[in-house]
C-alpha positions as a Markdown table, in Angstrom:
| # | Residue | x | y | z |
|---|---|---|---|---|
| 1 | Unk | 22.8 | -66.6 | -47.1 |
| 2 | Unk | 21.0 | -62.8 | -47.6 |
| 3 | Unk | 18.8 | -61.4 | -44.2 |
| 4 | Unk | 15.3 | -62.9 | -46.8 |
| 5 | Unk | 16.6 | -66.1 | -47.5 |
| 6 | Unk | 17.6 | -66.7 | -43.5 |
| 7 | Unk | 14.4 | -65.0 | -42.5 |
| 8 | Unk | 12.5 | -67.2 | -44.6 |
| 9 | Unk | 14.3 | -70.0 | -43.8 |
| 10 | Unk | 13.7 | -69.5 | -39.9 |
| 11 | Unk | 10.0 | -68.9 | -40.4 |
| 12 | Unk | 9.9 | -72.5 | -42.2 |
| 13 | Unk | 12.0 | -73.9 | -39.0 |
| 14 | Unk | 9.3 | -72.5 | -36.2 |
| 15 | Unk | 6.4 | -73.8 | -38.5 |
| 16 | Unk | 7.4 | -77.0 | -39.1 |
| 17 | Unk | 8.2 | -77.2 | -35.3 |
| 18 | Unk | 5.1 | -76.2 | -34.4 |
| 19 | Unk | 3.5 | -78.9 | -37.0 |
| 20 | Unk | 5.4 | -81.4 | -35.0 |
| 21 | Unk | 4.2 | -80.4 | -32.1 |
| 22 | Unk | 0.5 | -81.0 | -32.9 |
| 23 | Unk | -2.0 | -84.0 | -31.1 |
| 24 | Unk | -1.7 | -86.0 | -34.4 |
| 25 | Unk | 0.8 | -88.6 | -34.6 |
| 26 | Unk | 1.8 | -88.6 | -38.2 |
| 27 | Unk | 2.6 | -92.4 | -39.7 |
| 28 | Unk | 4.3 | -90.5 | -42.5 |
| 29 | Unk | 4.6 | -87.1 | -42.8 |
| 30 | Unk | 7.0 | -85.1 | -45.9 |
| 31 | Unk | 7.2 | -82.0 | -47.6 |
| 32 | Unk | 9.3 | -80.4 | -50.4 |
| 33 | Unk | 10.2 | -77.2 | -50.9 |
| 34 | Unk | 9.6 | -75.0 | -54.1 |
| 35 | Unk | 11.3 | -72.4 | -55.8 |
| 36 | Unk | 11.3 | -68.9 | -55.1 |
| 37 | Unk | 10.2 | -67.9 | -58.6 |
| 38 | Unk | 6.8 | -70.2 | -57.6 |
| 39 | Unk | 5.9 | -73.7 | -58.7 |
| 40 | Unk | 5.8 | -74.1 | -62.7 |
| 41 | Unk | 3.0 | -76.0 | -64.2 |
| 42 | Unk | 5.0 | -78.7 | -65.7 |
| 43 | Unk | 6.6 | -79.5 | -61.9 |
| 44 | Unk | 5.2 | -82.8 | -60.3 |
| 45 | Unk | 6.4 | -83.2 | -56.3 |
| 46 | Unk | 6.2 | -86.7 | -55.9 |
| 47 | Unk | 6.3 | -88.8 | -52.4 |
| 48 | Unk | 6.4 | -92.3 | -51.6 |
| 49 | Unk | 5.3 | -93.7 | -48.5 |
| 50 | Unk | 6.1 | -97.4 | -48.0 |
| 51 | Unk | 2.8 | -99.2 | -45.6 |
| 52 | Unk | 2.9 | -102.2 | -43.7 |
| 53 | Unk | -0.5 | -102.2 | -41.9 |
| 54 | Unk | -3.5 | -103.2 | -43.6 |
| 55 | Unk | -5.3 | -103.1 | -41.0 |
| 56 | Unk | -5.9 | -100.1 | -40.1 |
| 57 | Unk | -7.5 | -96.8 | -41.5 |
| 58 | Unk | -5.9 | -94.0 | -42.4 |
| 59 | Unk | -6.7 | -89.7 | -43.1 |
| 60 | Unk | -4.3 | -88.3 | -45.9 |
| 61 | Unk | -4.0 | -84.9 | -45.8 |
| 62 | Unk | -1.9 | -82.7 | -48.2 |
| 63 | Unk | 0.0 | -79.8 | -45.6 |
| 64 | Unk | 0.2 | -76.4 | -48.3 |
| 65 | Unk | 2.6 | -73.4 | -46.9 |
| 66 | Unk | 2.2 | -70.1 | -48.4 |
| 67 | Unk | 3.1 | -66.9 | -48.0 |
| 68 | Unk | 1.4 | -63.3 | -48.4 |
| 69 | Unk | 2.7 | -63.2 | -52.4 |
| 70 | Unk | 0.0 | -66.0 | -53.0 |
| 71 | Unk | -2.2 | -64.0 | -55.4 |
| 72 | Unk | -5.8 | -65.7 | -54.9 |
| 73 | Unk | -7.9 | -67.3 | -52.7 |
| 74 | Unk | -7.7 | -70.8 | -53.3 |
| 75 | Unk | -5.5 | -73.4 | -55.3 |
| 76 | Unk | -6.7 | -76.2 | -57.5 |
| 77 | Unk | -4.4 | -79.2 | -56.9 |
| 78 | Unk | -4.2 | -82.0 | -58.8 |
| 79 | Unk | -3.5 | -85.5 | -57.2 |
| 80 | Unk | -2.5 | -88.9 | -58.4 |
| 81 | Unk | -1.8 | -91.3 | -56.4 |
| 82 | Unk | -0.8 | -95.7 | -57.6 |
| 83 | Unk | -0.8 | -98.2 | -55.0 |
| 84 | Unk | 1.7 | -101.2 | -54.8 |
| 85 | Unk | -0.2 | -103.2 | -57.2 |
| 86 | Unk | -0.6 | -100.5 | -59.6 |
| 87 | Unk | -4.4 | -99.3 | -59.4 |
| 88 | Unk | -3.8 | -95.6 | -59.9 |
| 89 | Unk | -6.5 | -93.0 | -58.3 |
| 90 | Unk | -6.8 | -89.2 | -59.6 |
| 91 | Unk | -9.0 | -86.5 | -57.4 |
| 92 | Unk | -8.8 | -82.6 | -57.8 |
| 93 | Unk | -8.8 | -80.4 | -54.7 |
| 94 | Unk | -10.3 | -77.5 | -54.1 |
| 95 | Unk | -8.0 | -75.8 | -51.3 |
| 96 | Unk | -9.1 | -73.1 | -49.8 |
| 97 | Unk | -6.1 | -70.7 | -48.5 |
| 98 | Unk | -8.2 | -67.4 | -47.6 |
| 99 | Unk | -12.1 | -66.2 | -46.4 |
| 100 | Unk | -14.3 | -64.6 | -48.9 |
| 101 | Unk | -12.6 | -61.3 | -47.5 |
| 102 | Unk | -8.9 | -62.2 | -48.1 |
| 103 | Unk | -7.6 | -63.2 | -44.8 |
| 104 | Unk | -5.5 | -65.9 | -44.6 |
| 105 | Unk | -6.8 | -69.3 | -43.3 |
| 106 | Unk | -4.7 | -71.8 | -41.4 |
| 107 | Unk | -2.0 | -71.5 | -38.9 |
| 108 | Unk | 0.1 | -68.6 | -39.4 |
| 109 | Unk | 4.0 | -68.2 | -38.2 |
| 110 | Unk | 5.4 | -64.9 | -39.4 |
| 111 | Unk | 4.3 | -64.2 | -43.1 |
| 112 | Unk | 3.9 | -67.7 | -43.5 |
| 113 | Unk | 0.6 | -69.6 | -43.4 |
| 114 | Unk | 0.1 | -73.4 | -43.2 |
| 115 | Unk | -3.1 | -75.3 | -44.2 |
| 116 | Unk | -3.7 | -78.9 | -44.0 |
| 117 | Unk | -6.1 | -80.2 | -46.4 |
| 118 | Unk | -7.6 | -83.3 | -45.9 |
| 119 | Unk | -7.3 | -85.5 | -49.2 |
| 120 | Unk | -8.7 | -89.0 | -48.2 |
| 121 | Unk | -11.0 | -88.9 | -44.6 |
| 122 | Unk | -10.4 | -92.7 | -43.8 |
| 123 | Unk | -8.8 | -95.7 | -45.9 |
| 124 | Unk | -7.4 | -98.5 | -45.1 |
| 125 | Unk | -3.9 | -99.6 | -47.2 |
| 126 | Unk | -4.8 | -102.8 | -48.8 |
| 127 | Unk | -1.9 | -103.8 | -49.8 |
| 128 | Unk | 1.6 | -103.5 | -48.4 |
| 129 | Unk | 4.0 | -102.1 | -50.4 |
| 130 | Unk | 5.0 | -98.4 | -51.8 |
| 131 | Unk | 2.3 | -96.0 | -52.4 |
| 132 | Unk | 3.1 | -93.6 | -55.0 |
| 133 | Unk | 1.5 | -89.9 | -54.5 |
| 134 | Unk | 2.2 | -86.9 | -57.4 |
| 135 | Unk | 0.9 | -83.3 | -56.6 |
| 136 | Unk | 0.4 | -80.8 | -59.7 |
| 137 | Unk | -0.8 | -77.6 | -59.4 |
| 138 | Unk | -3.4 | -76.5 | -61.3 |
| 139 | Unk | -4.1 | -73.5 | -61.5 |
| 140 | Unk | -4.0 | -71.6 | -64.7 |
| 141 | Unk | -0.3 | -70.1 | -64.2 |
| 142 | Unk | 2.0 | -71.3 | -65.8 |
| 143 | Unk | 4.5 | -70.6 | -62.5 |
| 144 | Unk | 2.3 | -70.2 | -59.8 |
| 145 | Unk | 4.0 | -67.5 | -57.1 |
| 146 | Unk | 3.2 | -67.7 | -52.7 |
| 147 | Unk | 2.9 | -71.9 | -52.7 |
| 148 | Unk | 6.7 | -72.0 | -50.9 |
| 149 | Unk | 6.1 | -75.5 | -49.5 |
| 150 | Unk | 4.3 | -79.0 | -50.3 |
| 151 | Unk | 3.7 | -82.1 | -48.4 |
| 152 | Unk | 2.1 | -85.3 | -47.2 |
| 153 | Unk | 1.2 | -86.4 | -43.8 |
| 154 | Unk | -0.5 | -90.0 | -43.1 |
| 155 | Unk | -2.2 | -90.4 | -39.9 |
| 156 | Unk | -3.6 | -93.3 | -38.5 |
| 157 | Unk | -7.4 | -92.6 | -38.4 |
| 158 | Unk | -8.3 | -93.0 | -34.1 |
| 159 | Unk | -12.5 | -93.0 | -35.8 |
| 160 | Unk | -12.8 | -89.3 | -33.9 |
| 161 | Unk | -15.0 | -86.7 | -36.5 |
């Protein structure tokens, strides 16, 4: 492993420690990695997370990492989500990854910056089952350089704003 890959891989440790560490008690919570090239167009990061309340409500928030090579201020993403009993759902996000003056937003640890976006405010699973959830960038790159991580993270909505 070279001195950028170790640093780079430490800087990903202490921030997902310190995501762990937060007052939210994640029901599920995953991310994937991307390459260091950036994240091509065609590449969908899929997650499954298998519920068993229906009860309840949930927030679903998609957790972006960048770093400072991300060349803009925000990043279209592109989510599509199925439910158990196949009723698909599609939104576009707007995420916002920098002020109108190009500082970074989020929590920073080293040169990496994390951002949680909040995809769904409250909803309750209706079904129980595996829910299916693909991310796509979509921005107009066709490999998009600075997004170095991706996730999920379900929380069980406590009705707080």
């Amino acid at each position: 492993m070279n001195r950028n890959s170790f640093s780079r891989w430490i800087n990903l440790c202490i921030a997902s420690m310190v995501m762990m560490s937060c007052g939210e008690s994640a029901v599920y919570q995953n991310s994937k990695m991307l390459s260091e090239e950036g994240w091509p167009k065609y590449k969908v990061i899929s997650f499954d997370y298998d519920s068993k309340d229906t009860t309840g409500n949930y927030r679903i928030l998609v957790d972006i990492r960048n770093d400072n090579n991300y060349p803009f201020q925000n990043f279209w993403l592109f989510v599509h989500t199925m439910s158990p009993d196949s009723v698909e759902y599609s939104d576009t996000l707007n995420c916002v990854l920098a002020d109108n003056y190009g500082k970074w937003v989020g929590r920073s640890s080293g040169s990496m910056y994390h951002v949680p976006v909040e995809f769904i405010h409250s909803t309750p699973f209706k079904k129980t089952g595996t829910y299916h959830f693909d991310l796509v960038q979509g921005m107009r790159m066709d490999t998009l350089p600075g997004i170095k991580e991706i996730g999920i993270r379900i929380v069980k909505d406590n009705g707080e704003e």
